[in-house]
C-alpha positions as CSV (number, residue, x, y, z in Angstrom):
1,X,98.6,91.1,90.0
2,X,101.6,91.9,91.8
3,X,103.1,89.3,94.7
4,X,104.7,90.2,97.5
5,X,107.3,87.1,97.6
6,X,108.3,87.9,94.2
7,X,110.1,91.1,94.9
8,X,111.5,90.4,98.1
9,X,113.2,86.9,96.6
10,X,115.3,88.7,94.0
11,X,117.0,91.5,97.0
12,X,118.3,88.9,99.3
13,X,121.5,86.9,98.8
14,X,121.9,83.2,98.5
15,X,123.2,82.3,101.6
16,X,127.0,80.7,101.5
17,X,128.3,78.0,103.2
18,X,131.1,78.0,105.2
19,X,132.4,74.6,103.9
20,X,134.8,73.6,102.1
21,X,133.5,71.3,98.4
22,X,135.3,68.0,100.7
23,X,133.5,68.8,103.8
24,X,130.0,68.9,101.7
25,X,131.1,65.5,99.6
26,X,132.3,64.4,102.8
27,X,128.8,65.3,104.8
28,X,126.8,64.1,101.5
29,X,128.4,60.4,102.0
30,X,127.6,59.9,105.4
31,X,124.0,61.1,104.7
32,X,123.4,58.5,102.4
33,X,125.6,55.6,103.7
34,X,123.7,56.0,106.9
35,X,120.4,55.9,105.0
36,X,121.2,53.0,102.5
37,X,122.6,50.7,106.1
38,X,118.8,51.9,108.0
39,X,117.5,50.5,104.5
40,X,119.7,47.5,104.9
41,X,121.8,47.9,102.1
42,X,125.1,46.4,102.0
43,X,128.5,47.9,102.7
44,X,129.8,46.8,99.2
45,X,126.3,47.9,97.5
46,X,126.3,51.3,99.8
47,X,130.0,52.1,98.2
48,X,128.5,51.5,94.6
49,X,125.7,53.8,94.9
50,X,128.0,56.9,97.0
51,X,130.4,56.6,93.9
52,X,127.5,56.7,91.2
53,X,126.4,59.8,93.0
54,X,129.3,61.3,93.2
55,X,130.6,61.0,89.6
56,X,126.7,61.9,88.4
57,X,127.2,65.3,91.0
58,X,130.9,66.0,89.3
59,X,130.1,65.1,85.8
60,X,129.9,68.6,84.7
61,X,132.2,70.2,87.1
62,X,135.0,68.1,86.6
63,X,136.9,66.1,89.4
64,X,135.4,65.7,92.3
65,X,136.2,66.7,95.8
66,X,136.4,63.0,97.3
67,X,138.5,60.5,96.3
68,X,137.5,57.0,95.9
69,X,139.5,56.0,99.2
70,X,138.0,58.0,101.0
71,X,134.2,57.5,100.1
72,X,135.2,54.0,101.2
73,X,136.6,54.8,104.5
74,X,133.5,56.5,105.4
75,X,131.0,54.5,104.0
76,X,133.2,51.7,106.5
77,X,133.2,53.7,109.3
78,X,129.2,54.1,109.0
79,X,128.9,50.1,108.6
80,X,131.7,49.6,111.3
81,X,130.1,47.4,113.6
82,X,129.3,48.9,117.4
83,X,131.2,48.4,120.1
């Protein structure tokens, strides 16, 4: 039995994104440094699990967009307290 959604799937094109790998890493930090301080996570235990997710992503692909400076830069800006 034939299905509709199984033909049409296979003639469109993934969509691309225009960002660049750093903007997505970038983005991807954020994300979860702003989850993990609504979960009340600390800044220090917030930085540990961005970097595990990060070297798990890049594992396979080699080095990864962010560097380790930066990942802690903005995980700091999202626990920067408000003024």
């Amino acid at each position: 039995m034939p299905f509709c959604w199984m033909d049409e799937a296979g003639e469109q094109e993934a969509p691309t994104s225009q960002l660049s790998p750093a903007e997505v890493a970038e983005a991807d930090v954020l994300e979860k440094a702003a989850l993990l301080r609504r979960l009340g996570y600390s800044k220090t235990d917030a930085i540990h699990r961005c970097m595990g997710n990060i070297a798990w992503a890049f594992s396979v692909q080699g080095k990864p967009a962010i560097t380790p400076a930066r990942l802690r830069k903005l995980v700091g800006s999202v626990y920067k307290p408000a003024s």
